[in-house]
N, C-alpha and C positions, 0 to 999 in steps of 0.2 A: 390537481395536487402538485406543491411542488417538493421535489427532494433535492436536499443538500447534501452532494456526496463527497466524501473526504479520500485524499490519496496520496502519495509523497509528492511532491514537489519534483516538478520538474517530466510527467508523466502522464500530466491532466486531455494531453489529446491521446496518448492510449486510450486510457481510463472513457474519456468520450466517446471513443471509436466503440469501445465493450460495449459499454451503457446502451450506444444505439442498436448493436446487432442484439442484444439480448430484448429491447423491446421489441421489436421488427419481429421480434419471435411471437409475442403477442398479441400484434396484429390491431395495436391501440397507438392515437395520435401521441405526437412529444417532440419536444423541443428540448437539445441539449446542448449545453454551452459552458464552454471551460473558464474558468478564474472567474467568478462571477464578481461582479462589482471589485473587480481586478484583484482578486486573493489568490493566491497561487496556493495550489494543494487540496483548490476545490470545485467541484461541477456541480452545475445547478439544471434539474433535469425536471423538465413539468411535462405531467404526462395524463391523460384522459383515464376513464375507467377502465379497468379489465375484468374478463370474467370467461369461467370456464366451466363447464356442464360435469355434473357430479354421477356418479354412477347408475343413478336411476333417473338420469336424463333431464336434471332441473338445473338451472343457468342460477350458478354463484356468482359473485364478488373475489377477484383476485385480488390480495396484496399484493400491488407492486415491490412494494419497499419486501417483505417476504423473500420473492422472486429474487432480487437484487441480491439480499443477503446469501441465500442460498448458492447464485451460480456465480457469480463475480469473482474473479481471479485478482483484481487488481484495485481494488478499496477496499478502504478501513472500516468507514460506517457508513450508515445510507439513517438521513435524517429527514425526519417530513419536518418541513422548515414553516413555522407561523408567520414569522418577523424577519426584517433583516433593515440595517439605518448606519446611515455611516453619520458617524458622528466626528463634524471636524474639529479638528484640536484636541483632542481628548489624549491625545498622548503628552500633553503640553498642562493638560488641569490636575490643579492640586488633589488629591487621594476622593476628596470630601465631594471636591465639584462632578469630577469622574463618575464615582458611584450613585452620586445623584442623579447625571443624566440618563443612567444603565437603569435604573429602579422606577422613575416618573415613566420610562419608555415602555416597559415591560407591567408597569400599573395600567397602562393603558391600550395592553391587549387584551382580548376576550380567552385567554386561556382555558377560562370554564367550558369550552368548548373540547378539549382535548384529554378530558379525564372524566372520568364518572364519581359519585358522590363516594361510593365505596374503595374506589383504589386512591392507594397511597401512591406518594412522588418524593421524589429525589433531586435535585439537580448533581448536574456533573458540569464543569465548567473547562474551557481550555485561551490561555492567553498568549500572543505571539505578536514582538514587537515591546519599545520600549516605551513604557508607562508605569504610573508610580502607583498603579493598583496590583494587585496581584490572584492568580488563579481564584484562589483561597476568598478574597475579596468579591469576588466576581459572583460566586457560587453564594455565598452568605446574603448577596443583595438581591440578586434574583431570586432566590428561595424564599428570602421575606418578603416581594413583590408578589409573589402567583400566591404564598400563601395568603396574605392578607386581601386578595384579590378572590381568591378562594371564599373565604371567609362571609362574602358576602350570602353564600347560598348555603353552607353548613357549614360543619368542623373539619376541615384539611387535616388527611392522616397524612403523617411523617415518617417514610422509613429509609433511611441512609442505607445501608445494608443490604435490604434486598426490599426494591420498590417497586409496585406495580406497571410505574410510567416513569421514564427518565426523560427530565427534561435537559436539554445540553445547550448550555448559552458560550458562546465563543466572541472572543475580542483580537482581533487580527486585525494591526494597526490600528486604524478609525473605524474597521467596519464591525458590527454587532451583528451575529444572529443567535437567533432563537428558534428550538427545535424541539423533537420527538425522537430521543436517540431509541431506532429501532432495531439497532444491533447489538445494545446490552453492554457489557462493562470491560467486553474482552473483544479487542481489536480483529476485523477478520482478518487482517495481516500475520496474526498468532495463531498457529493452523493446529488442530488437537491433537495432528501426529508430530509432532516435535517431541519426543518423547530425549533425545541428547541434543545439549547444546553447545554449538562450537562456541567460542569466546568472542567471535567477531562473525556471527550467520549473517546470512542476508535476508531481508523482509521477503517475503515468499509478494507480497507486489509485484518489490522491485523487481524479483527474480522472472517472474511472467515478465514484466516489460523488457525484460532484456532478450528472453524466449521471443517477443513479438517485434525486434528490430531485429532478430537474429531467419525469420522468416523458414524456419524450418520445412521442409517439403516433403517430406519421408525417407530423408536421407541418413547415413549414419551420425550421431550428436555425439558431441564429447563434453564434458566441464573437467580442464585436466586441472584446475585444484576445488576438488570437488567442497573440502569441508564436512560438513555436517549431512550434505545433500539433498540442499533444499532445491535448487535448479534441478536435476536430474529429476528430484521427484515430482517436483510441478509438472513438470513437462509430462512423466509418465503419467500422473493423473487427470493432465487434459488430455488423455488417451492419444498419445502421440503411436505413431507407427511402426517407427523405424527403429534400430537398433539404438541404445543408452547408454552413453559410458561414462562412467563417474572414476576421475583418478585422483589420489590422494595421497599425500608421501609418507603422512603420521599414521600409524597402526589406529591410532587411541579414536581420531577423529574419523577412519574409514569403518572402524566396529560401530560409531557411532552414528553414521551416514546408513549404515546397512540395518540396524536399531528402527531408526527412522522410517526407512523406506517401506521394512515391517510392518511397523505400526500402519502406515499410509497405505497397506495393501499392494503395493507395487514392488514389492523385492523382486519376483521373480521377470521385472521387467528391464531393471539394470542389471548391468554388468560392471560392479566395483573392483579395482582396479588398484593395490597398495604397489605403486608407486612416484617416481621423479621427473615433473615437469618437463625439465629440461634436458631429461631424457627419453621426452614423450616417442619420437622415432623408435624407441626399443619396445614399444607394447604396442601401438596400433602401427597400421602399414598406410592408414588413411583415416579422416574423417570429414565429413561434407560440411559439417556446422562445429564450431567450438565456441563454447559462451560462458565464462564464469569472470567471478568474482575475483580476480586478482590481489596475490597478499602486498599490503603496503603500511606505510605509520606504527603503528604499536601490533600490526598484525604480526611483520617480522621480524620485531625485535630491532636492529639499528638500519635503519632508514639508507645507511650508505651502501648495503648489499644488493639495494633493490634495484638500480642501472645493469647489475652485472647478471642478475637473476633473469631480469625483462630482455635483455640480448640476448643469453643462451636459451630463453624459452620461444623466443618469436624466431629465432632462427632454427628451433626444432620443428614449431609451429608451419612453418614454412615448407617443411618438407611432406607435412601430411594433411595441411587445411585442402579441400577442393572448393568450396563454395564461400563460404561468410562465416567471419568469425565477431562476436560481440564481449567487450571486456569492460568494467569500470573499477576505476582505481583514484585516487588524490594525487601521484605522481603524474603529471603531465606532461613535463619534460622527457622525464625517463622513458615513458610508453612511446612519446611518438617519435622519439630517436629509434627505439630499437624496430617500431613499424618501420619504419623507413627505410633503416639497414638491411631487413631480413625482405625487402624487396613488394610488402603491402600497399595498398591505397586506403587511405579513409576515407569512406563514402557518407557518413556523417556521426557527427557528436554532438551531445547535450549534456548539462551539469543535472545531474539529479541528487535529490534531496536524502541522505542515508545516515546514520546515526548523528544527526548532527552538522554534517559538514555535507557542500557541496561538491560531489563527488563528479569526476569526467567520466562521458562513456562512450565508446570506441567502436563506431561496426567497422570493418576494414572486410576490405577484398584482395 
């Protein structure tokens, strides 16, 4: 089997790294490989059968993809993938020629393989890159490809809404695939305990991946603008050890991070914390790890605050980091002045993929 699994950009050898200690766990072959057919934002993971003994001692059938859905910290969807074809030029063909080659190619998979005569399908579609077809486009042609394809063996039911089997066909540059979204319509990056939302949160992915360059040890952890408190809570929810500190300057956004944390069962495992950055020295005396989400662009309002914000916070920062600190932000000039001044090293950085824009992110020592 193989799965097509999805994750921000810029993340995919985390996301790798997961994938493999979570199969390792089930003690079945695979093979995992980042940006397949060079798409960034995605890993393609082929993996043998699994299977585990049910309570009266008879040897089941595991879903992988199941398994995936369930424990993964750091993907969106986990897709068992039929098709995949790169199709060159097709960023370059007229609307009509485009869609034609997406529909002859998807006519001539055996789809009928992937659904039963009684369940209904759906497609859900996703396009990236510049082409003169669109999502919408993409969804309409593949839907009348499986169903007419369908059709041969009975009546294909139809339900948009809520369908038995989704099928997710994606056009990323020239490359097509075609899948079995087994994650459903709601991203796991969209976690059930967000119960408040800050105006600018951070994908609870990305948040892990910042937790996994951040190397945590069971030391004290801080996120001093904490938000919403999506870092703090990941972290408490991959049952971290050590002490949690979530600090946040707004009233509105620290009721809302401790809201959260509620929901996620882990309140009584931080310590939220209504205050000022850049007066972090005045609430903690130390902490061994610092990792957050840095305010920048439309977060703080005018952009020209944020040199003077990032100096008096790295130079607070300074006086109570012990081990490794992880931050990302869009300002890069800004950040790595004020590293620099308050006396840090970068030990490495990567642009990763976040609302939109590619975002810098900063381990420093």
């Amino acid at each position: 089997m193989r799965l097509l699994l999805t994750t921000s950009q810029g993340i995919e050898d985390l996301a790798k790294a997961e994938v493999e200690s979570l199969l390792s766990q089930l003690g079945v072959s695979f093979l995992v490989e980042e940006k397949p057919l060079d798409v960034e934002g995605r890993v393609l993971a082929e993996v043998g059968e699994a299977f585990y003994t049910d309570k009266k001692g008879r040897k089941r059938e595991l879903s992988v993809a199941t398994y995936l859905n369930e424990r993964s910290r750091l993907l969106h969807r986990v897709i068992v993938e039929i098709a995949s074809e790169r199709f060159e030029g097709i960023s370059e063909d007229e609307s009509e020629r485009a869609l034609k080659r997406i529909e002859d190619f998807v006519a001539s998979i055996p789809v009928e393989k992937y659904i039963k005569v009684s369940e209904s399908f759906a497609v859900r579609s996703f396009r990236k890159g510049e082409h003169k077809i669109t999502s919408v486009d993409i969804a309409k042609t593949v839907g009348k490809a499986i169903f007419d394809r369908l059709s041969r063996y009975a009546t294909p039911k139809v339900n948009l809404d809520h369908p038995t089997v989704i099928f997710r066909a994606e056009l990323i540059g020239d490359v097509f695939f075609l899948g079995i979204d087994t994650t459903g319509d709601s991203s796991l990056h969209k976690r059930p305990w967000r119960v408040y939302d800050h105006p600018a949160h951070l994908k609870a992915s990305i948040a892990n991946a910042l937790i996994e360059l951040a190397e945590p040890d069971g030391g004290s952890f801080i996120d001093p603008f904490c938000g919403s408190g999506t870092i703090p809570i990941e972290l408490a929810l991959g049952g971290y050890g050590g002490k949690i500190i979530g600090l946040e300057k707004y009233r509105k956004h620290l009721r809302g991070a401790e809201m959260n944390a509620l929901a996620a069962g882990v309140y009584d495992r931080i310590d939220f914390i209504l205050g000022d950055a850049t007066r972090l020295s005045e609430y903690v005396e130390s902490a061994d790890f610092a990792v957050s989400n840095l305010p920048y662009g439309l977060k703080i309002g005018r952009k020209s605050m944020i040199p003077k914000l990032y100096m008096q916070f790295f130079a607070e920062l300074a006086k109570v980091l012990e081990k490794r600190g992880v931050f990302i932000t869009t300002e890069k000039r800004a950040i790595e002045k004020a590293i620099e001044d308050s006396g840090f090293k970068i030990i490495h950085h990567r642009l990763i993929g976040h609302g939109g824009l590619m975002v810098h992110t900063y381990v420093i020592e």
